[in-house]
C-alpha positions as CSV (number, residue, x, y, z in Angstrom):
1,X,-53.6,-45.9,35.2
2,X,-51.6,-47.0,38.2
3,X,-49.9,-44.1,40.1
4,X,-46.6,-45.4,41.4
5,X,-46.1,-43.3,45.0
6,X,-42.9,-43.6,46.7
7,X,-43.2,-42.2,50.0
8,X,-40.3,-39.5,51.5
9,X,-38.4,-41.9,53.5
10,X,-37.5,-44.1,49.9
11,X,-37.0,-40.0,47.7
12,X,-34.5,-39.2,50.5
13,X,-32.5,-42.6,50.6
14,X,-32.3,-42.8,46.4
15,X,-31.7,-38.7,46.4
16,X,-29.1,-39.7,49.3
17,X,-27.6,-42.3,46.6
18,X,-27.7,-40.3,43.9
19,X,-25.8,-37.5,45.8
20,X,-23.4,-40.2,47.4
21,X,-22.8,-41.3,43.7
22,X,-21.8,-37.7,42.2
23,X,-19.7,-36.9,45.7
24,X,-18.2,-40.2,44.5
25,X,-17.8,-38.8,41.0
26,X,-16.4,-35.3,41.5
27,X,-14.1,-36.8,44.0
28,X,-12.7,-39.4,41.5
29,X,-12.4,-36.8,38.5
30,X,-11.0,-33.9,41.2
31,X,-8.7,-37.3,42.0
32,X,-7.8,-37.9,38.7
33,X,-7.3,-34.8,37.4
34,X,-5.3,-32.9,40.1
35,X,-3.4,-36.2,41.3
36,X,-3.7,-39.4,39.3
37,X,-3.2,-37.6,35.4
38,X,0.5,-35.6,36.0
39,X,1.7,-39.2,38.1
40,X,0.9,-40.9,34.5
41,X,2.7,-38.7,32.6
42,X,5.8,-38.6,34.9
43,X,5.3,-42.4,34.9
44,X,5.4,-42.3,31.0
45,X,7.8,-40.2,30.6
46,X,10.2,-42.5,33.3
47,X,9.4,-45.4,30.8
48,X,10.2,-43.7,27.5
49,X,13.7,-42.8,29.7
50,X,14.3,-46.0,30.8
51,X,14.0,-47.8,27.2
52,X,16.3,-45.6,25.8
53,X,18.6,-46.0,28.6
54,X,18.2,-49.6,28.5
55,X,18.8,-48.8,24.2
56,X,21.8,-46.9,25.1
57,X,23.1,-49.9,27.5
58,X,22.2,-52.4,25.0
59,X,24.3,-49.8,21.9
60,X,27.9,-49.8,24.7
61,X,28.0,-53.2,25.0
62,X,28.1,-53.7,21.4
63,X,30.3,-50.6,20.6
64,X,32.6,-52.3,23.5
65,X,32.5,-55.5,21.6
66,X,33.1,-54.0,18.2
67,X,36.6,-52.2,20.0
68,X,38.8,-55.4,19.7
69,X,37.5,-55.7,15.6
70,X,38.0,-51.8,15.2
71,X,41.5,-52.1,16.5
72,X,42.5,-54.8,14.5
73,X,41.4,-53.1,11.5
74,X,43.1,-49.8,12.2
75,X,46.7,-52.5,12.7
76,X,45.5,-53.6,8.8
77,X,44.5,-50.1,7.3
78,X,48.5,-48.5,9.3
79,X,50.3,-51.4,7.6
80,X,48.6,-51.2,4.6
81,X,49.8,-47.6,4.8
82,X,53.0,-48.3,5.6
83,X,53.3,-50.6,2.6
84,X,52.0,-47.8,0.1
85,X,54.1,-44.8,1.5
86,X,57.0,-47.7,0.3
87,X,56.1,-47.6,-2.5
88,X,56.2,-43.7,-3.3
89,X,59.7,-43.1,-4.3
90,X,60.9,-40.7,-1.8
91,X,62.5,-37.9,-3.8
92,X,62.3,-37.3,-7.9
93,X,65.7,-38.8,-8.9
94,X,65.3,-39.6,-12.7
95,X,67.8,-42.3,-12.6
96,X,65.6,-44.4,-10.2
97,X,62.8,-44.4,-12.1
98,X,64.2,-45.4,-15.6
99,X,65.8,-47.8,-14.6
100,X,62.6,-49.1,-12.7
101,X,60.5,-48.5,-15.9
102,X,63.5,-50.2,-17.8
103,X,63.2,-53.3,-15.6
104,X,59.7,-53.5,-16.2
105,X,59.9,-52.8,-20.0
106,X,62.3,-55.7,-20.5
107,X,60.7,-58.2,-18.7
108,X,58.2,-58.2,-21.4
109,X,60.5,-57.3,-24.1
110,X,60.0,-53.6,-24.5
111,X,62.4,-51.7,-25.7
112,X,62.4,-48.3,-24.1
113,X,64.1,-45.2,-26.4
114,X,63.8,-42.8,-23.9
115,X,62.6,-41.8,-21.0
116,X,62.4,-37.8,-19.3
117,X,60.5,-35.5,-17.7
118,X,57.4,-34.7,-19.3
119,X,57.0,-30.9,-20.1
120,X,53.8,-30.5,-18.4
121,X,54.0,-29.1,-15.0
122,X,53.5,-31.1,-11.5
123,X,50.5,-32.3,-9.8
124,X,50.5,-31.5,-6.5
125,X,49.4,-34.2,-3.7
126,X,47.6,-34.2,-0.2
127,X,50.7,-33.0,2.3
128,X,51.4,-35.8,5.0
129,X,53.8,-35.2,8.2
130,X,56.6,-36.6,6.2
131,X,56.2,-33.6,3.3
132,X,53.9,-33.4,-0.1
133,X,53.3,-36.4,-2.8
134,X,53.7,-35.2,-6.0
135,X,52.7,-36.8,-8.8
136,X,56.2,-36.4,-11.5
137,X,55.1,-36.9,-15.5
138,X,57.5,-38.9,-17.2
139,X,57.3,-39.0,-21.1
140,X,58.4,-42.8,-22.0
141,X,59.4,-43.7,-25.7
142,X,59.4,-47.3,-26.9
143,X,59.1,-50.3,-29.2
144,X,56.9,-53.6,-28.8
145,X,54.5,-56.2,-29.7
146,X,50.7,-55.2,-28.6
147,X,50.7,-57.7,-26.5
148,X,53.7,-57.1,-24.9
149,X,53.1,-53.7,-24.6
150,X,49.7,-54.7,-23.1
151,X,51.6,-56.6,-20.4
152,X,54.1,-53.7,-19.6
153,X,51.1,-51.2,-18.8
154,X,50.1,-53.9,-16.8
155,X,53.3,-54.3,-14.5
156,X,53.5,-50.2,-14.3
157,X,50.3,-50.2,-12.5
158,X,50.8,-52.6,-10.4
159,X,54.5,-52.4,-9.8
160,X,55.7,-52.1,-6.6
161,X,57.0,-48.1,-7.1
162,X,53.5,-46.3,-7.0
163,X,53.1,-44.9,-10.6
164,X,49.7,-44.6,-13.2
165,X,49.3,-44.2,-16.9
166,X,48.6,-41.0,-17.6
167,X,48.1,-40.8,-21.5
168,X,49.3,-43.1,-24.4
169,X,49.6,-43.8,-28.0
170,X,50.1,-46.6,-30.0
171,X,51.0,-46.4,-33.7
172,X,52.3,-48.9,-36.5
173,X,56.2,-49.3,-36.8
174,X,57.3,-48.0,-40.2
175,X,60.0,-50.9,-39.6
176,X,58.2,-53.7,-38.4
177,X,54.7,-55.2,-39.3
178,X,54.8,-57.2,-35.8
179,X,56.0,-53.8,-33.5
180,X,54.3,-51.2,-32.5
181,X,55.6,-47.5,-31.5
182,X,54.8,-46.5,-27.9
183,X,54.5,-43.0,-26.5
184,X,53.1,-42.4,-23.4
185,X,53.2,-40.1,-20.1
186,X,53.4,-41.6,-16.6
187,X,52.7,-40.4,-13.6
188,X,55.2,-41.4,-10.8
189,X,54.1,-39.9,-7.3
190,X,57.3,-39.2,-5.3
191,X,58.0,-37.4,-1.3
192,X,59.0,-34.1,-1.9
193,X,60.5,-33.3,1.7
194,X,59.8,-30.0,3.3
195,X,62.9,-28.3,4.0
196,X,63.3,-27.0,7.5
């Protein structure tokens, strides 16, 4: 077999390499670990910053173009209010609201026999700044055709005075095949004024 002889002089300049190589080495991981590694995570970090800065940026300019539609929606929803605090009768006067239910009855030819305060006791309402809504059962007694009647609870829902039907009953007319006897409670929600 061939021996393969390097002399000193070529040992010394590839053990000079090889030494120049891991200087090079433990420079670059000293380097990288002590220097280099904490910049890239402070570099990182800055980035993950700046995007939800440039996030946040991007959110305020929508939010400030949203302001203009927000505002015009709260006009709607403040009219809207004013139009249904109209609508609640602003004190309990029993006069008031038969004659509003008797309006209502005889545009679709219902003839109302009585109407009072229901025996059952007072729901109390959310309080506003103006006093507490209170919702006032009224016991209504009538006469009608079942259609007619059909178009009365109609118009007492979505009259103009803020009332709902509470409970009803219809039964035959001992007079009348074509009538039909009406009893029912309805709620009228009415301002009761705190007294100061």
């Amino acid at each position: 077999m061939n021996k393969i002889s390097f002399s000193p002089i070529e040992i010394t300049k590839k053990l000079g390499y090889v030494l120049l190589a891991v200087i090079i080495l433990f420079i670059f991981f000293v380097d990288y670990f002590l220097f280099m590694r904490p910049q890239f995570k402070a570099i990182s970090s800055l980035g993950a910053k700046a995007s939800a800065v440039t996030k946040d940026i991007k959110e305020t300019h929508l939010n400030s173009k949203k302001i203009d539609l927000l505002k015009a929606e709260a006009a709607r929803l403040q009219e809207k209010l004013g139009k249904v605090e109209k609508s609640i009768l602003p004190v309990a006067d029993m006069t008031i609201i038969a004659d509003r239910i008797f309006q209502l009855a005889a545009q679709y030819d219902v003839q109302i026999n009585q109407v009072a305060p229901a025996k059952e006791s007072q729901a109390k309402k959310p309080n506003s700044d103006k006093g507490e809504y209170l919702g006032l059962p009224v016991l209504v007694e009538g006469v009608g055709g079942y259609h007619n009647i059909g178009l009365f609870f109609n118009s007492l829902e979505s009259a103009e005075t803020f009332m709902n039907i509470q409970s009803f009953q219809i039964s035959q007319s001992p007079r009348s095949t074509k009538k039909h006897l009406l009893t029912m409670v309805i709620n009228v929600f009415v301002l009761k004024k705190d007294r100061k």
